[in-house]
C-alpha positions as a printed NumPy array, in Angstrom:
array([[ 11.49 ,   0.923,  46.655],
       [ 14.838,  -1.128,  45.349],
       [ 15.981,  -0.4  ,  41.841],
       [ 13.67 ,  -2.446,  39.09 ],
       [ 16.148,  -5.189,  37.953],
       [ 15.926,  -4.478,  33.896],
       [ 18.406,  -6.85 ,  33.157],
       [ 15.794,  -9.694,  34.297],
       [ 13.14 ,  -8.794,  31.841],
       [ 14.862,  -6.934,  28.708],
       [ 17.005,  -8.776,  26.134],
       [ 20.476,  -8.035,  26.015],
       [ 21.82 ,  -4.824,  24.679],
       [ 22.652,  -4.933,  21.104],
       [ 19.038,  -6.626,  20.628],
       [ 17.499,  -3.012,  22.682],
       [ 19.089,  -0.916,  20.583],
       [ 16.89 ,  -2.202,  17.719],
       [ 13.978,  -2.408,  19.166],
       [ 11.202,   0.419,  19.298],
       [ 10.135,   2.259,  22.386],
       [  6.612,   0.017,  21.98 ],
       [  8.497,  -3.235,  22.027],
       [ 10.48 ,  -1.871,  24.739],
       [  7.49 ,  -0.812,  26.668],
       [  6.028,  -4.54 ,  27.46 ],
       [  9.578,  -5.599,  29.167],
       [  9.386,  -2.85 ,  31.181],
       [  5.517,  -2.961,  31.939],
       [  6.306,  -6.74 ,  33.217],
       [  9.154,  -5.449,  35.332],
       [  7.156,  -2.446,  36.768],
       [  4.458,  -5.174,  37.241],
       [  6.447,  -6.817,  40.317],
       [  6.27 ,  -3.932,  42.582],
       [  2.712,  -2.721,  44.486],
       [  4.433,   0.241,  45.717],
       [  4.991,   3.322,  43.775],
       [  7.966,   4.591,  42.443],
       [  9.783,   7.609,  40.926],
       [ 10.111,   8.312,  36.709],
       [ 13.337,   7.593,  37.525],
       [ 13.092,   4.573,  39.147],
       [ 11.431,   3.365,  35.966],
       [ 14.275,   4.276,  33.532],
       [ 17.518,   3.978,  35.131],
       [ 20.086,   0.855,  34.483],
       [ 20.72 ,  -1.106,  37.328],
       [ 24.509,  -1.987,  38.376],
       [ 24.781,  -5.731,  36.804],
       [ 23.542,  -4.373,  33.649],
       [ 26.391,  -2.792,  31.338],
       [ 25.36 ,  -1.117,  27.829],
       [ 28.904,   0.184,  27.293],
       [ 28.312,   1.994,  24.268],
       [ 24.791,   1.888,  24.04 ],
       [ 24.013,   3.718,  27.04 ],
       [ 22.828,   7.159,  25.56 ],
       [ 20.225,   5.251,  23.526],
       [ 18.885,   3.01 ,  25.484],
       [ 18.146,   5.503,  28.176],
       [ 16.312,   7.495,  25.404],
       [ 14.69 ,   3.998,  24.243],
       [ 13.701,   3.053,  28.054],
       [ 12.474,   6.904,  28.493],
       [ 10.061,   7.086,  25.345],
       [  9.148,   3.286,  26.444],
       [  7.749,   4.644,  30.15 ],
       [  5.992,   7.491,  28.194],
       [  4.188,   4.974,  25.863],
       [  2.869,   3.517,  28.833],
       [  1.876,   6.331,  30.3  ],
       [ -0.17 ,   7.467,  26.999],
       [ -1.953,   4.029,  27.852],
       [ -2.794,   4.75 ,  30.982],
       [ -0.863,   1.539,  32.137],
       [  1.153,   3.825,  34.412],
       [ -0.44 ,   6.635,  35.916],
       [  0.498,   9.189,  39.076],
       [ -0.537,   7.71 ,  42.515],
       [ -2.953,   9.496,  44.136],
       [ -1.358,  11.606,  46.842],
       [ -3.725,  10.078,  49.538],
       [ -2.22 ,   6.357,  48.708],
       [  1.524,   7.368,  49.269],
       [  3.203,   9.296,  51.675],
       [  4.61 ,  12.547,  49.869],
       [  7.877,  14.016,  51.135],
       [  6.725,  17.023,  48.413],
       [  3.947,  17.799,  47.134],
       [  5.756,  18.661,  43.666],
       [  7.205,  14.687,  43.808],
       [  5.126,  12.801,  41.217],
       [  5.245,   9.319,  41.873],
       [  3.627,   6.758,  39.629],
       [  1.528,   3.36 ,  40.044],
       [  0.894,   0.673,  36.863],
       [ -2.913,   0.857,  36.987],
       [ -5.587,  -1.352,  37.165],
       [ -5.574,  -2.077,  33.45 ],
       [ -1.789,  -1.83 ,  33.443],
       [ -2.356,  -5.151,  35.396],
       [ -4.465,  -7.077,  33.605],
       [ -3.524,  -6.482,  30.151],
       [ -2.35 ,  -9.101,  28.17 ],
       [  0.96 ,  -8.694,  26.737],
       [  1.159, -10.935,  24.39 ],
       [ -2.264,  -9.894,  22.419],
       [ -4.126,  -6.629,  24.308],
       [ -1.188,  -4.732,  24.591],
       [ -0.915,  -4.293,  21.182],
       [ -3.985,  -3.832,  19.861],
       [ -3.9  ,  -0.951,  22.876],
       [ -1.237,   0.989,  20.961],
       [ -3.197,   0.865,  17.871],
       [ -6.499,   1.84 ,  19.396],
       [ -4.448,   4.382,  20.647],
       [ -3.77 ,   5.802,  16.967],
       [ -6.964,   5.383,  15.862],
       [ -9.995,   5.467,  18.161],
       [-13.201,   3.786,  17.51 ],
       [-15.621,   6.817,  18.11 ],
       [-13.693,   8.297,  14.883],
       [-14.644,   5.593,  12.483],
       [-18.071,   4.792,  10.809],
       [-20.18 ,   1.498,  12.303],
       [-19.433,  -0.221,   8.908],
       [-16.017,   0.734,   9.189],
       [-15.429,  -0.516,  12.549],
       [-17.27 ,  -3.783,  11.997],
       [-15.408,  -4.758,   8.68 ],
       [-12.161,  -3.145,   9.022],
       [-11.349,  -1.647,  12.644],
       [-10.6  ,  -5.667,  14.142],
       [ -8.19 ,  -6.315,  11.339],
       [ -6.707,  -2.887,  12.23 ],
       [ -6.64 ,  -3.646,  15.58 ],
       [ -4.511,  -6.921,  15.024],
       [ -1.98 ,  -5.288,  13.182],
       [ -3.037,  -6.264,   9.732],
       [ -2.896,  -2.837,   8.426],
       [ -2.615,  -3.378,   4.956],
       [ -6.247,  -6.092,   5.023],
       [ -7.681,  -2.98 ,   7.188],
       [ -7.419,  -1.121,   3.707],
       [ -8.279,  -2.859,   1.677],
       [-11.713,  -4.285,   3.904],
       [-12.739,  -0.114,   4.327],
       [-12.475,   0.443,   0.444],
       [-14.591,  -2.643,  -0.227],
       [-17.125,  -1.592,   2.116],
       [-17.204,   1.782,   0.312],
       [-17.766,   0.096,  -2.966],
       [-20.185,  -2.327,  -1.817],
       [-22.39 ,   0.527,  -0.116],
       [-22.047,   3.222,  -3.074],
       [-23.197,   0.187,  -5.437],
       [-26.202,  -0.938,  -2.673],
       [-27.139,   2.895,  -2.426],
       [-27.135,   3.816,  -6.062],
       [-29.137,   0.372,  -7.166],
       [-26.083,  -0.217,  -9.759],
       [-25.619,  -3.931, -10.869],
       [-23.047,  -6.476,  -9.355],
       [-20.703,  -6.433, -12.056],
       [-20.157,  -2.708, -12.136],
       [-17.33 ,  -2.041,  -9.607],
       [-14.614,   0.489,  -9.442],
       [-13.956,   3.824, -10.384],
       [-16.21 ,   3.066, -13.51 ],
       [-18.773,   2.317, -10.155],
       [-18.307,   5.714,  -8.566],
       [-18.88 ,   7.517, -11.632],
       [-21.697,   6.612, -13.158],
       [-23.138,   6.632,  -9.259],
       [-22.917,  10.032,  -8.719],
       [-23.431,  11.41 , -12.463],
       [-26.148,  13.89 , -12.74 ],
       [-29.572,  11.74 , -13.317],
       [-28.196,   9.603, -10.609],
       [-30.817,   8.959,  -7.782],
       [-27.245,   9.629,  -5.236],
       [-27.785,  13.293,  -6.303],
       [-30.078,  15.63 ,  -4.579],
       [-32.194,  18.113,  -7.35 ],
       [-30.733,  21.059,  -5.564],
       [-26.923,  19.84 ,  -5.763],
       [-25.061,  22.16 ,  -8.156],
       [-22.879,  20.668, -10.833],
       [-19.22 ,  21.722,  -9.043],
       [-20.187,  20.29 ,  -6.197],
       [-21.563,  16.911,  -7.505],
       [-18.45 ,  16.745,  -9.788],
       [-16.334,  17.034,  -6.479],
       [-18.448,  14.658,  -5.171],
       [-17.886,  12.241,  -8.01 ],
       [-14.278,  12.813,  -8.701],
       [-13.719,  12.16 ,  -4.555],
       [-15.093,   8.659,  -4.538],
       [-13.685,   7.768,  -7.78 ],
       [-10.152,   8.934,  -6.752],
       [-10.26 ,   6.585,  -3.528],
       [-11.748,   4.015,  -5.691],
       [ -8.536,   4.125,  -8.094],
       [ -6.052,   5.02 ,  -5.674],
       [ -6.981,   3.167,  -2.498],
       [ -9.06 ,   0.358,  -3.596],
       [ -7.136,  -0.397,  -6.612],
       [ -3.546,  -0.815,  -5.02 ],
       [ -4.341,  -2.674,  -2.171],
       [ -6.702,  -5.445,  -4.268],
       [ -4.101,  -5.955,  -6.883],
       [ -0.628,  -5.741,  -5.093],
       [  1.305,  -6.107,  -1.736],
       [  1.969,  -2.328,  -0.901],
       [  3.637,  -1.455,   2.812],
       [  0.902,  -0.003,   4.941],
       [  2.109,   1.101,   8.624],
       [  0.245,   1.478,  11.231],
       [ -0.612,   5.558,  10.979],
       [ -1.088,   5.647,   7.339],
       [ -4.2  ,   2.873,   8.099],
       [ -5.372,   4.934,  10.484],
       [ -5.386,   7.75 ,   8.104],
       [ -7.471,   6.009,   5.286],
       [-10.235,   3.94 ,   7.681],
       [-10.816,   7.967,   8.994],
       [-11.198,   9.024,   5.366],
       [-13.036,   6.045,   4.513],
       [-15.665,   6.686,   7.252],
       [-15.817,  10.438,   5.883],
       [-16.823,   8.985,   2.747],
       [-19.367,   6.638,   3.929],
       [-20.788,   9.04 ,   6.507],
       [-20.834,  11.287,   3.187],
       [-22.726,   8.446,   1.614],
       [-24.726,   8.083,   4.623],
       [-25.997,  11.926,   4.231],
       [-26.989,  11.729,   0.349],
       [-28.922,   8.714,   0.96 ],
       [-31.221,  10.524,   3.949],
       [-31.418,  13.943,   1.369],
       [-32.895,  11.912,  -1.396],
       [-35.308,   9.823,   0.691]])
């Protein structure tokens, strides 16, 4: 197989050096894309002659080298199966862009690929992943929040029969006080003021800052939160079949 011609698909290389292995993985996926045969790890990763780093080198190996393992975690790139290439050893990996590695689009499905990738959907609650997973999934991390929290809030209020204008931490609490009809009989007082103090601390920490202010959300820290808020609800979920 000839040497993939990088310089062709990549920017130059002070723009590289900026970019993240992710960013850097769609140039190379379209340059990998060219080629039915397989090829080598190295094959993938190594500068051809007309294209001259200088000092930039070093990192943009590194960059190029976590790039081909991001598509490998996405199963864009995968090892050929030995009966589909001629193997001089059988300790030679060589690799093929798969089937999906193909057909994904680059300009909207490979993205929302790396997040699913963070976050899968069999981790997050049904609500969850109908208000809040899509808005995850397009990057809007921050909206992703803030969607999860409302649906937590709108649910606890729905469960608990509280009225429309009670919303909140003010919400949580009277929710899951004692008499409430949240509470099983045979829930002991620790547990239910746990229980309370846990809804009302995502209410005023999570809720709160997202509905009233810009805050910086990346990409893991969502994922973090939609899997706590889907703890919560399938929390919700388990009080509600107790009491009825």
């Amino acid at each position: 197989m000839p040497n993939i011609n990088i310089a062709r698909y990549f920017p130059e290389a002070e723009i590289i050096v900026n970019m993240s292995a992710e960013d850097l993985a769609i140039p190379m996926l379209k340059a990998l894309r060219v080629y039915d045969s397989s090829f080598r790890h190295f094959e993938a990763i190594m500068l051809p002659g007309n294209f001259q780093p200088g000092e930039h080198k070093r990192t943009i190996l590194m960059l190029m080298t976590e790039a081909f393992e991001v598509l490998k975690s996405l199963r864009f790139v995968v090892p050929c199966p030995p009966d589909l290439h001629d193997y001089v050893s059988p300790d030679s990996i060589r690799y093929i862009v798969s089937y999906s590695g193909k057909e994904v689009d680059l300009d909207t499905e490979f993205s929302q690929s790396l997040h699913a990738s963070v976050l899968h959907e069999d981790l997050i609650h049904p609500a969850i992943k109908i208000r809040a997973y899509p808005t995850f999934l397009r990057g809007d991390y921050e909206t992703a929040v803030l969607l999860a929290m409302k649906k937590i809030e709108v649910s606890v209020r729905e469960a608990s029969k509280q009225e429309a204008t009670l919303v909140g931490v003010n919400l949580m609490r009277k929710a899951f006080r004692s008499e409430s009809n949240l509470i099983p009989d045979d829930m002991i007082s620790a547990e239910r003021q746990a229980l309370c103090e846990l809804f009302s601390g995502a209410m005023g920490y999570l809720r709160n800052s997202t509905g009233h202010r810009d805050i910086d959300v990346d990409c893991q820290e969502s994922a973090r939160v939609l899997c706590f808020a889907s703890f919560l609800l399938t929390t919700l979920d388990k009080l509600v079949s107790e009491i009825s």
